[in-house]
C-alpha positions as CSV (number, residue, x, y, z in Angstrom):
1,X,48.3,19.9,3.9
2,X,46.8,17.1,2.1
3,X,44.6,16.3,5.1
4,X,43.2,19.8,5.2
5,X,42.9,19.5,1.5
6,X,41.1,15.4,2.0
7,X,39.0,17.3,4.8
8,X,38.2,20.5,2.4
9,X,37.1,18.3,-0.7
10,X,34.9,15.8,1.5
11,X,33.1,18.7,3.3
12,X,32.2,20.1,-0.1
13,X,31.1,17.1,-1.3
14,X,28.9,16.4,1.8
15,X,27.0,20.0,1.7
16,X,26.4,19.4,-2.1
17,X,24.9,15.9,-1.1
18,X,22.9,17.4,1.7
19,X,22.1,20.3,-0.6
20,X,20.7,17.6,-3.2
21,X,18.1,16.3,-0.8
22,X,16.9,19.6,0.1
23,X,15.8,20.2,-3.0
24,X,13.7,16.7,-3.6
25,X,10.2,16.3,-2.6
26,X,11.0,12.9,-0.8
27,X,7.8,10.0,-1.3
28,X,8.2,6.5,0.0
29,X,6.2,3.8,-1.4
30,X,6.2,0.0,0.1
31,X,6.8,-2.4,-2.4
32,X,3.8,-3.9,-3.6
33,X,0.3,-3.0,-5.4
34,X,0.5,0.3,-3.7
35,X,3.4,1.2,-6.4
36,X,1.0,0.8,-8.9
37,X,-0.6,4.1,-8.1
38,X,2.9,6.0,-8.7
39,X,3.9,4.7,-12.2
40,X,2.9,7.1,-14.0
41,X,5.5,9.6,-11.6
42,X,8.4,6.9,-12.9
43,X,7.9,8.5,-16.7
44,X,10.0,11.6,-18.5
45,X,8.1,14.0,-16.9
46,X,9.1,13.5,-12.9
47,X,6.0,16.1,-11.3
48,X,7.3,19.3,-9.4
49,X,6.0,20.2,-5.8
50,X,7.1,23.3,-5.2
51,X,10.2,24.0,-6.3
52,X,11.2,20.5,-5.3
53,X,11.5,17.6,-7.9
54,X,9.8,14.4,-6.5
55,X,12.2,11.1,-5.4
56,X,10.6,8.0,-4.9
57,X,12.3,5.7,-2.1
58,X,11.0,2.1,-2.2
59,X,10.6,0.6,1.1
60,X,10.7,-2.9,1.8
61,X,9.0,-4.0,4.6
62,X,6.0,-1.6,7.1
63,X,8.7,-1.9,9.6
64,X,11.5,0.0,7.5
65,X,8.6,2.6,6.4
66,X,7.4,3.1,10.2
67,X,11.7,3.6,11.5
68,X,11.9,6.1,7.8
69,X,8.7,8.1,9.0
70,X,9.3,8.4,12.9
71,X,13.0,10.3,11.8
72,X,10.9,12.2,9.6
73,X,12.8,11.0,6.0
74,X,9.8,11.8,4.2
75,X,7.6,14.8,2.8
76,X,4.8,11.8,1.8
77,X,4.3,7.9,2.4
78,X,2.3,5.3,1.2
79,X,1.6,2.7,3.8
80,X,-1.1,0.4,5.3
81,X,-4.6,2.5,6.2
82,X,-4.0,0.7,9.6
83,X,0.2,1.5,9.9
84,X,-0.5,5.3,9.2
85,X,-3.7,5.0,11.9
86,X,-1.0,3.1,14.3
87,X,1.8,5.9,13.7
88,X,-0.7,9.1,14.0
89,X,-1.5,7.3,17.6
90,X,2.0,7.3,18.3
91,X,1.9,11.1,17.9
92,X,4.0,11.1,14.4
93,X,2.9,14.0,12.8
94,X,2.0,13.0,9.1
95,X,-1.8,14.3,8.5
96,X,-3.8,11.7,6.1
97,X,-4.0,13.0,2.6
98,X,-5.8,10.3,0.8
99,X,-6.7,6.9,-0.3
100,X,-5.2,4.9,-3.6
101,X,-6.2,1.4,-4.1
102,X,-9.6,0.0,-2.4
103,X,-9.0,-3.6,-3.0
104,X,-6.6,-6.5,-3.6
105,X,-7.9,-9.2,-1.8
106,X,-9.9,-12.4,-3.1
107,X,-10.9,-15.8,-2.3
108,X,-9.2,-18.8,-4.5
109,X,-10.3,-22.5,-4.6
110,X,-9.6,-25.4,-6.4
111,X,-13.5,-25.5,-7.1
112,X,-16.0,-25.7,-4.3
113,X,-15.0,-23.9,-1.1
114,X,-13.7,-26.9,1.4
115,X,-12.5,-25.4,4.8
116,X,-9.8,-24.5,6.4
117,X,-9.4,-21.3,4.7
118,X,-5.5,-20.5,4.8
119,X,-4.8,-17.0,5.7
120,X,-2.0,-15.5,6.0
121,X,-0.9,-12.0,8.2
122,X,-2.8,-12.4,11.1
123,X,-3.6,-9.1,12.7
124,X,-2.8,-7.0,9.6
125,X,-5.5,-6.1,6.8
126,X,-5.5,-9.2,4.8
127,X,-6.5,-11.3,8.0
128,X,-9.3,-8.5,9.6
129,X,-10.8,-8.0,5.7
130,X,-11.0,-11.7,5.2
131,X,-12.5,-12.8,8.4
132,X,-14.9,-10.3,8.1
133,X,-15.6,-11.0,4.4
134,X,-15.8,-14.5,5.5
135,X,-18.3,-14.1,8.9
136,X,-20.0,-16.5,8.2
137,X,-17.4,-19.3,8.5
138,X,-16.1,-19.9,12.7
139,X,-13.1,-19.6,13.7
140,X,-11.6,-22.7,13.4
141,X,-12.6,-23.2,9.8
142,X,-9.2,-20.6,9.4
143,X,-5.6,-21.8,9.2
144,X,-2.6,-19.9,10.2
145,X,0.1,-22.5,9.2
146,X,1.4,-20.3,6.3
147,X,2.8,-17.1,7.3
148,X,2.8,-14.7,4.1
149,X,1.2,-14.5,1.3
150,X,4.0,-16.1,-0.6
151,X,3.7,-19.1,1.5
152,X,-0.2,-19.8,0.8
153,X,0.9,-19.6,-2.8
154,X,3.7,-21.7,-2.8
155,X,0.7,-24.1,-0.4
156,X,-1.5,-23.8,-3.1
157,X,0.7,-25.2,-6.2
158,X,2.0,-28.0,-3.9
159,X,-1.7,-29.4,-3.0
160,X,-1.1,-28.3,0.8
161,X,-3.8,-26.2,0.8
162,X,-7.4,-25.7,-1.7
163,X,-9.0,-22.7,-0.4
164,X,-7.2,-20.0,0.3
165,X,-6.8,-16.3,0.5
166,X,-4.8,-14.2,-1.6
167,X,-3.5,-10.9,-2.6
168,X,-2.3,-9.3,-5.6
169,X,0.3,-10.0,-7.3
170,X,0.3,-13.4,-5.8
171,X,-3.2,-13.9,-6.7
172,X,-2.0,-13.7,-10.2
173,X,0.9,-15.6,-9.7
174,X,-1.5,-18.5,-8.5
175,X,-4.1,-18.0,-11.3
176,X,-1.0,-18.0,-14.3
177,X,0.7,-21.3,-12.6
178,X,-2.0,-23.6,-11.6
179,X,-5.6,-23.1,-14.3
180,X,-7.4,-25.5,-11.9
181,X,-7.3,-22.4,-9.0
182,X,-10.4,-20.0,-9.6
183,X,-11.7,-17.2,-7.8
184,X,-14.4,-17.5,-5.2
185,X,-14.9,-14.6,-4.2
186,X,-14.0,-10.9,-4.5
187,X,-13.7,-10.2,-0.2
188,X,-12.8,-6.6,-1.0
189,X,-16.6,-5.8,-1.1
190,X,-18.2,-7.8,0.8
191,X,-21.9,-7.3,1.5
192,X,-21.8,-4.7,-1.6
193,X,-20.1,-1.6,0.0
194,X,-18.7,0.5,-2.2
195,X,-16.0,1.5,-2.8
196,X,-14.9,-1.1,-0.9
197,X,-11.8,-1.2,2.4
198,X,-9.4,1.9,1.9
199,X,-6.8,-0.5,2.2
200,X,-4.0,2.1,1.7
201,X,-3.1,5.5,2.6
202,X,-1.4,8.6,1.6
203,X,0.1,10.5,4.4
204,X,2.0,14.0,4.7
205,X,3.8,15.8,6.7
206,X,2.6,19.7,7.8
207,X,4.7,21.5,5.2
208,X,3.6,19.1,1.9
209,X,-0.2,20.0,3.6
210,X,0.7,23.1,1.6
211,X,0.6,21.8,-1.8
212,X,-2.7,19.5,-1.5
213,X,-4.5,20.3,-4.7
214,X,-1.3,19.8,-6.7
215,X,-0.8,16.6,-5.1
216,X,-4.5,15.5,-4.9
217,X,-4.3,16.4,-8.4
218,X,-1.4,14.5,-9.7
219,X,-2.5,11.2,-7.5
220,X,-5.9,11.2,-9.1
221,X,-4.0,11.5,-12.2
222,X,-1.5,8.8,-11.8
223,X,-4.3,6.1,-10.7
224,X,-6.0,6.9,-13.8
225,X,-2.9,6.0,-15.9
226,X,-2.1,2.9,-14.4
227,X,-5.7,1.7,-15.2
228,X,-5.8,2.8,-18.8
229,X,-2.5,2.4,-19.0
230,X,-1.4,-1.1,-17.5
231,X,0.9,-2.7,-19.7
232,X,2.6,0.5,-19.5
233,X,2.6,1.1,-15.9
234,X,4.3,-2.4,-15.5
235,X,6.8,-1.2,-17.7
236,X,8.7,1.1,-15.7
237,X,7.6,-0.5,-12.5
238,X,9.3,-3.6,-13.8
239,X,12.4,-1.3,-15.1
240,X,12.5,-0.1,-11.7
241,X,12.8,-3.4,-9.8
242,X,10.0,-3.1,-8.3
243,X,8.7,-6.1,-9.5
244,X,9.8,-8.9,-11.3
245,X,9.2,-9.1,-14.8
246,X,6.2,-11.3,-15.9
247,X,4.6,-10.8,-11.6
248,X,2.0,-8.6,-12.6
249,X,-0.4,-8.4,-15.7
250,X,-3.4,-5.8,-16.8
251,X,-5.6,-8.4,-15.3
252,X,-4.0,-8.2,-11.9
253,X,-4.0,-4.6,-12.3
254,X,-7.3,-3.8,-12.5
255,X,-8.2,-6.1,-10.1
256,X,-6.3,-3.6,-7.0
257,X,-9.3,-1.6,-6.9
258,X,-6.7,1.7,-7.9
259,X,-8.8,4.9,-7.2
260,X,-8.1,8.0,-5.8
261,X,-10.5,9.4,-3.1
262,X,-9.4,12.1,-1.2
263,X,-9.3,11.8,2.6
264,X,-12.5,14.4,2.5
265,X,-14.3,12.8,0.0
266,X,-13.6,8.9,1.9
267,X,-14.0,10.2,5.2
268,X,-16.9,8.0,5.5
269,X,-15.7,4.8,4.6
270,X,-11.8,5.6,6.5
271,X,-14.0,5.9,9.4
272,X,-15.9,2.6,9.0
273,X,-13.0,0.6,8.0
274,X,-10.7,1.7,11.4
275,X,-13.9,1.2,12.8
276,X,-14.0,-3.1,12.0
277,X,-10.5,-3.0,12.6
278,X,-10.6,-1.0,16.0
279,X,-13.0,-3.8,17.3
280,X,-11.4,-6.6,15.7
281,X,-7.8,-6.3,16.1
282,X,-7.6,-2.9,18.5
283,X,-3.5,-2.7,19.0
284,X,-3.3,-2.8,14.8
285,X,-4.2,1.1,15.2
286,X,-2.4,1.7,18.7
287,X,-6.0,0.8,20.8
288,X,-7.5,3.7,20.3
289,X,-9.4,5.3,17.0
290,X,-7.4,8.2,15.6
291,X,-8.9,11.9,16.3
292,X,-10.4,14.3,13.8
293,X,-7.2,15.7,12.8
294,X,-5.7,12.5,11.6
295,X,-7.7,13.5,8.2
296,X,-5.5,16.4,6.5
297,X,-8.0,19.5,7.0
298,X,-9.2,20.9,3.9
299,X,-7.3,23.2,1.9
């Protein structure tokens, strides 16, 4: 009797749980600038898609969001331009929605520009944007010693390395804890294209494809917050655990290039970017340029 009554109580327990999921509009977000773009989602008023109240799921690492997408644990992502590229090749069905921050990588130097140039990622979109920010320098002025940005940091305040390239936060990090570091350059422009790389992505799945204007419209709205709003945004980002407290400023902020484009309205650009990246490093997007239907169709 009390094992029917054990089985009973944890069966009712597990439909409510299930139940509970059902009923959230499930986004995950990589840790890192990209979370920017969602802080204003983290305040009192939590949007609505649907019927469904939105849960954010922070994902550590591209590998964790790639395993959480291929089961299909999400309604929406936010990823590398050239991870969601990579998965749509793979034939995961998550249709591109649109494009949040346009920028986050620059050149530091401790005064004039001596080479090597350490970078850090190779193969991912820190390595292809620098190199081809940089295509003037060969080959073998780069350095691959370090193998994360945390590492070229950590390089820089010990003297192991003077030129270098970073990201946000680290960039920051760098800038707050050594005032002899500068920045070089801005590589998230080069040559003066505008907006600059769509560095990051929004996918869906089919059935969130219903909701686009609501969701086009809160993303456009939530970019705009964290750039009028920075100190803010850090707030609850820091609140969150996202990041640690004092890792990012307004500076760093406004220096990820946060923007929201729709995958319509960046078509261009999305195209010319996996384009550099296709014949640079081809297996980062699964050796092949994704089809038309990779962009979400309009509404």
């Amino acid at each position: 009797m009390k094992y029917l009554t054990f089985l009973l109580i944890f069966t009712l327990f597990s439909c409510a749980s299930h139940s509970g999921d059902t009923n959230a509009f499930r986004v995950a977000v990589l840790r890192g600038p990209s979370a920017l773009a969602f802080a204003d989602w983290m305040g009192d008023e939590v949007p609505v898609i649907g019927k469904d109240t939105c849960r954010i799921e922070w994902v550590d690492t591209p590998e964790q969001m790639q395993a959480l997408l291929v089961k299909h644990e999400a309604d929406m992502a936010v990823l590398p331009m050239i991870s969601a590229a990579n998965l749509y090749n793979k034939g995961i069905d998550y249709s591109l929605l649109g494009c949040p921050l346009w920028g986050t990588l620059y050149l530091v130097s401790k005064g004039d520009i001596h080479p090597p140039v350490y970078l850090f990622g190779r193969g991912t979109t820190p390595d292809i944007l620098a190199r081809h920010a940089l295509d003037s320098l060969k080959q073998e002025d780069f350095n691959y010693t370090f193998a994360s940005a945390g590492e070229v940091l950590q390089a820089l305040l010990l003297g192991k390395a003077e030129t270098a390239v970073l990201s946000e936060p680290f960039l920051s990090a760098a800038l707050r804890r050594d005032s002899s570091l500068q920045i070089a350059a801005n590589l998230n422009r080069p040559h003066g294209t505008l907006p600059g790389f769509p560095q990051t992505a929004i996918v869906c799945n089919s059935a969130a494809l219903a909701y686009r204007p609501t969701l086009d419209s809160l993303l456009r709205q939530s970019c705009i917050f964290a750039n009028a709003h920075p100190e803010e945004a850090i707030r609850r980002l820091e609140e969150a655990g996202v990041f640690a407290p004092g890792m990012l400023t307004p500076e760093s902020v406004h220096r990820c290039g946060i923007h929201y484009r729709t995958a319509q309205e960046a078509a261009t650009v999305i195209s010319s970017f996996l384009e550099l990246v296709w014949q640079t490093e081809p297996q980062a997007i699964g050796g092949k340029l994704p089809d038309s239907t990779f962009i979400a169709p309009r509404p």
